[in-house]
C-alpha positions as CSV (number, residue, x, y, z in Angstrom):
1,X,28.6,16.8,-34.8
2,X,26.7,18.2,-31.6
3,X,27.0,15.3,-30.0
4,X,30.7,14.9,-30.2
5,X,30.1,11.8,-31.5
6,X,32.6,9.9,-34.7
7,X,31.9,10.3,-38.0
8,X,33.0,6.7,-38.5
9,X,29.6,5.6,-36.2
10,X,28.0,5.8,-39.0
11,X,24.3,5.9,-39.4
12,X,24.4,5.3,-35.0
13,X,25.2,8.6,-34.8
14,X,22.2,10.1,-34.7
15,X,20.8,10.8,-31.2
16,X,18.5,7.7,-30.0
17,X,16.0,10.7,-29.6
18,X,15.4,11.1,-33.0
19,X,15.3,8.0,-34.0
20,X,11.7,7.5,-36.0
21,X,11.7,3.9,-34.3
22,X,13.5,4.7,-31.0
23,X,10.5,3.3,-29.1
24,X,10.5,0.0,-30.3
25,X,11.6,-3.1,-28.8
26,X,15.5,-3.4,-28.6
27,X,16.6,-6.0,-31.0
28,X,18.0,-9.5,-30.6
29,X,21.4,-8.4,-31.1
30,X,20.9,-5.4,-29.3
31,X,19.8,-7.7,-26.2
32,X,22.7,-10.0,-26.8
33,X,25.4,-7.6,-26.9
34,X,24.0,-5.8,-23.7
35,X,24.0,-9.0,-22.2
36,X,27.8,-9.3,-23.1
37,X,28.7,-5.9,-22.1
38,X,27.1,-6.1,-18.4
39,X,28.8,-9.1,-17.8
40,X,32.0,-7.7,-18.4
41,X,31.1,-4.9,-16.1
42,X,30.3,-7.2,-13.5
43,X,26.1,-6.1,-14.0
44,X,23.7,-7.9,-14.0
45,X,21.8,-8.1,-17.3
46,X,19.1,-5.6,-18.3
47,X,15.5,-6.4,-18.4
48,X,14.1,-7.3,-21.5
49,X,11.7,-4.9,-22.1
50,X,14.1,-2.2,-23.2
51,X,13.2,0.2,-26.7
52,X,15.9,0.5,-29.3
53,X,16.6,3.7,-28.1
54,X,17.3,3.0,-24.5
55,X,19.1,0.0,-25.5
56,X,21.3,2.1,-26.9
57,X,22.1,4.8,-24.5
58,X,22.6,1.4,-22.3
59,X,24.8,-0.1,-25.1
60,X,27.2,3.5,-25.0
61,X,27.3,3.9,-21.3
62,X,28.6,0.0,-20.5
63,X,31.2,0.3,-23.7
64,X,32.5,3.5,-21.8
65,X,32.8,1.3,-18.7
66,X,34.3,-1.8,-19.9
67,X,36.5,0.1,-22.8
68,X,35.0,-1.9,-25.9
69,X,33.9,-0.5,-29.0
70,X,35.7,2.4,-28.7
């Protein structure tokens, strides 16, 4: 993979770019897990209004900052 990603991501693999409903609203767990992952990074929350695909990107950076999911 390009984006020097894991196989074992799974189907999250694919760039938030290209994702065919990237420019939706984030989703409820997406929001909650966010909320989770800035906490432990001493952030404060993100703003609600955040597409799936940002969400994500979000999601990646914070898990390379706090060392979960990984």
């Amino acid at each position: 993979m390009s984006d020097n990603r894991s196989d074992a991501a799974g189907p999250a693999a694919k760039d938030p770019d290209d994702w065919t409903t990237g420019d939706e609203p984030m989703t409820g767990p997406q929001q909650s897990y966010l909320q989770t992952l800035a906490q432990q990074a001493g952030e404060e929350p993100p703003k609600d209004d955040l597409t799936k695909a940002d969400a994500s990107r979000l999601i990646d950076e914070l898990q390379e900052r706090t060392g979960r999911g990984r």
